[in-house]
C-alpha positions in Angstrom: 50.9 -89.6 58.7 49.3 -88.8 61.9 50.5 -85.3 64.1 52.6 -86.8 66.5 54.8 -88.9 64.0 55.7 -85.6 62.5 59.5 -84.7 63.7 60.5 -81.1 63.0 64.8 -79.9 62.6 64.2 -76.0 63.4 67.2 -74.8 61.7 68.6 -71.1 63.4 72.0 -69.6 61.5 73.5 -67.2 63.7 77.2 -65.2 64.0 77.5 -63.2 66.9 74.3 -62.3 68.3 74.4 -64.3 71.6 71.9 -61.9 73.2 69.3 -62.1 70.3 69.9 -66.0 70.3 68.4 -66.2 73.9 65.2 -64.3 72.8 64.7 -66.8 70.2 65.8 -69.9 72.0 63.9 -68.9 74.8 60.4 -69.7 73.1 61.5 -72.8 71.8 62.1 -74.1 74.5 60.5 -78.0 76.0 57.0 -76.5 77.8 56.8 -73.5 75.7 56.1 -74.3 72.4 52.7 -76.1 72.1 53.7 -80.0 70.7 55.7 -81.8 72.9 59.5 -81.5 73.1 60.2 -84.8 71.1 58.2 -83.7 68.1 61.0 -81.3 67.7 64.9 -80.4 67.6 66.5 -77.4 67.6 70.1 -77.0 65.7 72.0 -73.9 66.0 74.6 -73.5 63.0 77.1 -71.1 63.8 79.1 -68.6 61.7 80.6 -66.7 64.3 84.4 -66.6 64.1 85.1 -63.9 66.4 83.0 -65.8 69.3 80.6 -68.5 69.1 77.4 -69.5 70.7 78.4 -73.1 72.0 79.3 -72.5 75.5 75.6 -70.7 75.6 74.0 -73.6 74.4 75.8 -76.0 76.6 75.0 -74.4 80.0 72.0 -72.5 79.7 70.7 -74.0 76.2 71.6 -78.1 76.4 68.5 -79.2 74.6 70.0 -77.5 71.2 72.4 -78.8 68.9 75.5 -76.7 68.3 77.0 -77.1 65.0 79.8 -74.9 63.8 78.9 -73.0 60.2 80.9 -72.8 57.0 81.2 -69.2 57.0 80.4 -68.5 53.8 77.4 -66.7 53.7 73.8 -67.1 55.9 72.9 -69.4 52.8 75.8 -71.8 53.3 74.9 -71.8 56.6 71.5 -72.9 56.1 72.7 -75.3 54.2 74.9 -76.6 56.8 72.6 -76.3 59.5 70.2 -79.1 57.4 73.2 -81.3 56.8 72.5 -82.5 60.4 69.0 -82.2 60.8 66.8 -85.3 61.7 63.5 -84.2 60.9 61.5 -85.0 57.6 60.7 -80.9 57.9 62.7 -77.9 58.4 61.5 -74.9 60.5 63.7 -71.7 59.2 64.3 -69.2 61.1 66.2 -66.3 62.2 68.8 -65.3 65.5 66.7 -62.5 65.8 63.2 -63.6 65.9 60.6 -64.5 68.4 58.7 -67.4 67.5 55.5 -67.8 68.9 54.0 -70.5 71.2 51.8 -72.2 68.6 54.5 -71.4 65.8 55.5 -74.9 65.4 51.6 -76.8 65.8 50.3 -74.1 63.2 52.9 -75.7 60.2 52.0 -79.0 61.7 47.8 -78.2 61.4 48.4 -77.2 58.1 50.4 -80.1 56.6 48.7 -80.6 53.0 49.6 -83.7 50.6 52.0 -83.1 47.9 52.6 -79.5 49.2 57.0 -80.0 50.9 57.2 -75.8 51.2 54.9 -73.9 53.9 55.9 -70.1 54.7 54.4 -68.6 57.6 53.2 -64.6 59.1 55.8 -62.2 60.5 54.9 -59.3 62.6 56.7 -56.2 64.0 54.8 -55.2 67.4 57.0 -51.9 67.8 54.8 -49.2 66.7 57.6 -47.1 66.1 61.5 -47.6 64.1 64.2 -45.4 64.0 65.4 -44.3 60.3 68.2 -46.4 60.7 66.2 -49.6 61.2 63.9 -52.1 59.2 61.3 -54.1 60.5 60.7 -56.9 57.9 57.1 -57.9 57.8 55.4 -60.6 55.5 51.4 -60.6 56.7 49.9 -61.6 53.3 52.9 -64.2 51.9 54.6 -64.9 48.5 57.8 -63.4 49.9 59.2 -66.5 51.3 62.0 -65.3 53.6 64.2 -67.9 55.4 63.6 -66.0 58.5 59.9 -68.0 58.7 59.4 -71.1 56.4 58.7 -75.4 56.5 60.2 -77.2 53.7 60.3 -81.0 53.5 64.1 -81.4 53.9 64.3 -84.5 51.0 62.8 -81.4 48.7 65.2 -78.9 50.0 68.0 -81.1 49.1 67.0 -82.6 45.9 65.3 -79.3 44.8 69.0 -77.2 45.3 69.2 -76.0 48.7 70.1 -72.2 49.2 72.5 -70.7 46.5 75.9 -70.6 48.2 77.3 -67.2 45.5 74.9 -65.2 47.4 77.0 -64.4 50.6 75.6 -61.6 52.7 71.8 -61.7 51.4 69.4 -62.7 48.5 69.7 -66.4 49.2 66.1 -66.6 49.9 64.7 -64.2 47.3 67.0 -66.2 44.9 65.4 -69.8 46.1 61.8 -68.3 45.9 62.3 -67.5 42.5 63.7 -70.5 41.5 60.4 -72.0 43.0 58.0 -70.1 41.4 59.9 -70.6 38.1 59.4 -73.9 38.1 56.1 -73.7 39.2 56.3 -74.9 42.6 53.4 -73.9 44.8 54.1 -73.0 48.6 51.4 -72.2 50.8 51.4 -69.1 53.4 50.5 -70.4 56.9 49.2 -66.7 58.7 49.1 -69.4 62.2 52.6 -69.8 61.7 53.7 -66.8 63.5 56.9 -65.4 64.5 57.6 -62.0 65.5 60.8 -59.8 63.8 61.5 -56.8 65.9 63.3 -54.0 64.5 66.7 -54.4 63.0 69.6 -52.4 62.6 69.7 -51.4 58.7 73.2 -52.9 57.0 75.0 -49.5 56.8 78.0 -48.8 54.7 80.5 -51.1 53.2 78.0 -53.8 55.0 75.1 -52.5 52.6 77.9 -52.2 49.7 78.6 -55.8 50.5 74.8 -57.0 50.0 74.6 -55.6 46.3 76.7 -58.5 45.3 73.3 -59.9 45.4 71.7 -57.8 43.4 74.2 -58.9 40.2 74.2 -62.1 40.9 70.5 -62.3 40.3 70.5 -60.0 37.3 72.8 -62.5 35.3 71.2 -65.3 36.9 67.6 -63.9 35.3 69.7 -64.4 32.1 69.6 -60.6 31.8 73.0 -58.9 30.5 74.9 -55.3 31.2 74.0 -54.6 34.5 76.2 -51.3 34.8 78.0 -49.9 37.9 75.9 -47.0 37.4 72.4 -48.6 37.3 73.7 -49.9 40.7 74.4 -47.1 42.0 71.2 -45.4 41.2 68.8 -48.5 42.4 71.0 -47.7 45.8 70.0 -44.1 45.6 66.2 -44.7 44.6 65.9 -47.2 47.6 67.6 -44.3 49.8 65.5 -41.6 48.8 62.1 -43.9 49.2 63.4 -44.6 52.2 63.6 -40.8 53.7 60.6 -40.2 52.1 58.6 -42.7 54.3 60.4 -41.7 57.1 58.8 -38.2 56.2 60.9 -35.4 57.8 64.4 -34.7 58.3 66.0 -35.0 61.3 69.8 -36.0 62.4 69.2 -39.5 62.2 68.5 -39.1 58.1 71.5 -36.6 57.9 73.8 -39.1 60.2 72.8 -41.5 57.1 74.3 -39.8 54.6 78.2 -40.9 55.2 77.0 -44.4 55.4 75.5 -43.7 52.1 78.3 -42.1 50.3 80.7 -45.2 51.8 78.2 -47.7 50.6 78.2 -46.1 47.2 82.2 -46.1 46.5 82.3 -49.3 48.1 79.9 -50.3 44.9 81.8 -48.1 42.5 85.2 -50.0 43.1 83.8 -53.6 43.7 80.4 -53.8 41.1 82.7 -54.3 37.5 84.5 -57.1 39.2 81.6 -59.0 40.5 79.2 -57.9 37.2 82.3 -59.7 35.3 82.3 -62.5 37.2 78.6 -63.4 37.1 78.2 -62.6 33.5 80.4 -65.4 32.9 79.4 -67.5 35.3 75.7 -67.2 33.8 76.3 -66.2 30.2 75.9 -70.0 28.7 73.6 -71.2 31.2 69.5 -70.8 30.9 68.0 -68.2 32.8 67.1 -70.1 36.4 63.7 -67.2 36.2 62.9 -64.2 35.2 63.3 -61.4 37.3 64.2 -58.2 36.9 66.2 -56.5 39.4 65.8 -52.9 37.8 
């Protein structure tokens, strides 16, 4: 198959972050990436149900394709968002990312037979983040994260598509597993570049929510008894490695700690429920990998 056959469905969930969206959009853009526009589409599946991005897209964005999402979870709307893709590949990736130029040519350059699932380099360029924010990096590969990946979308479908239990986060650590158990090879593309700036960290009941995730792996690994308090200290280690690479204190750590103690009765009152429901969901199946989650 020769470059310029090759169609690409770039796939971007998003829910409420119209002013991160035209960042992103921005750079993909006919002119600005480096293949020419009809070697590519751009879908926007949208969770938002307190606004939405389609009145963006149709006056300042008409080249994109608004869908509207599920709302079930950034995996579901992933999903979704590849329901009405054209392209024999899916580009991944995030609201909140700044794809490079070259971005899409660099998956295309790299193309190799009989390999469907590519991941390529994200960056942070702000030399310096707040205590309260992230900066997710993935400069040497093998993490996989939807916020920068190709997949052959026949493969996506037939393989399983993102796990739709995992509702605020872990869809993608989940589906990279599931990869590597079955020994699927996918190839890091450092060309492939898109830059992540900064985040705000999930705080709270937000950050409560995400260790729904956690559980659902455990008894998906085919791992058993996962108790509330294991939970709770894996969210206190992370906290505490956390301040310790921030280094000192200062009111930005000690503003941290209500969020904190919110997040952890949020945990407390929520984690037997969900522990009992993925224990038996999972409890006759076969282990879909092996991973530990503590």
């Amino acid at each position: 198959m020769s470059e310029s056959s090759i169609l690409i469905s770039v796939v971007i969930p998003t829910r409420h972050r119209n002013d991160l969206l035209r960042i992103c959009l921005d750079q993909l853009a006919p002119g600005v990436q480096t293949i020419p526009a009809d070697q590519y589409e751009v879908i926007v599946t949208d969770d938002g149900n307190e606004s939405t991005a389609e009145a963006l897209l149709k006056e300042h964005y008409p080249w994109v394709r608004w869908v509207a999402g599920p709302r079930k979870g950034p995996g579901a709307n992933r999903n979704s968002g590849v329901e009405h893709a054209r392209g024999e590949w899916i580009a991944f990736t995030d609201d909140d990312c700044i794809p490079k130029p070259d971005w899409l040519e660099g998956y295309i350059k790299t193309l190799t037979p009989n390999t469907f699932v590519y991941e390529g380099q994200t960056i942070c360029n702000e030399e310096y983040c707040p205590f309260t924010h992230e900066t997710p990096t993935n400069t040497t590969g093998k993490k996989l994260w939807a916020c920068n990946l190709l997949i052959n979308r026949q493969f996506f479908i037939e393989f399983g598509k993102y796990d739709i239990d995992f509702s605020f986060s872990n869809e993608d650590a989940d589906f990279r597993e599931r990869l590597q158990h079955q020994k699927i090879l996918f190839l890091f593309v450092p060309i492939a570049m898109v830059e992540h700036p900064p985040r705000l960290k999930r705080l709270g009941v937000a950050s409560g929510q995400t260790k729904e995730g956690i559980i659902t792996i455990h008894y998906k690994s085919g791992n058993r008894g996962l108790s509330t308090l294991r939970l709770i200290k894996l969210i206190l280690v992370t906290w505490h490695s956390t301040y310790k690479q921030w280094g000192h204190l200062s009111h930005e750590v000690f503003r941290s700690l209500w969020p904190l103690a919110q997040e952890l009765v949020y945990v407390a009152i929520h984690a037997p429920r969900w522990s009992h429901k993925y224990y038996l969901k999972y409890k006759d199946q076969p282990p879909s990998y092996h991973f530990r989650v503590m």
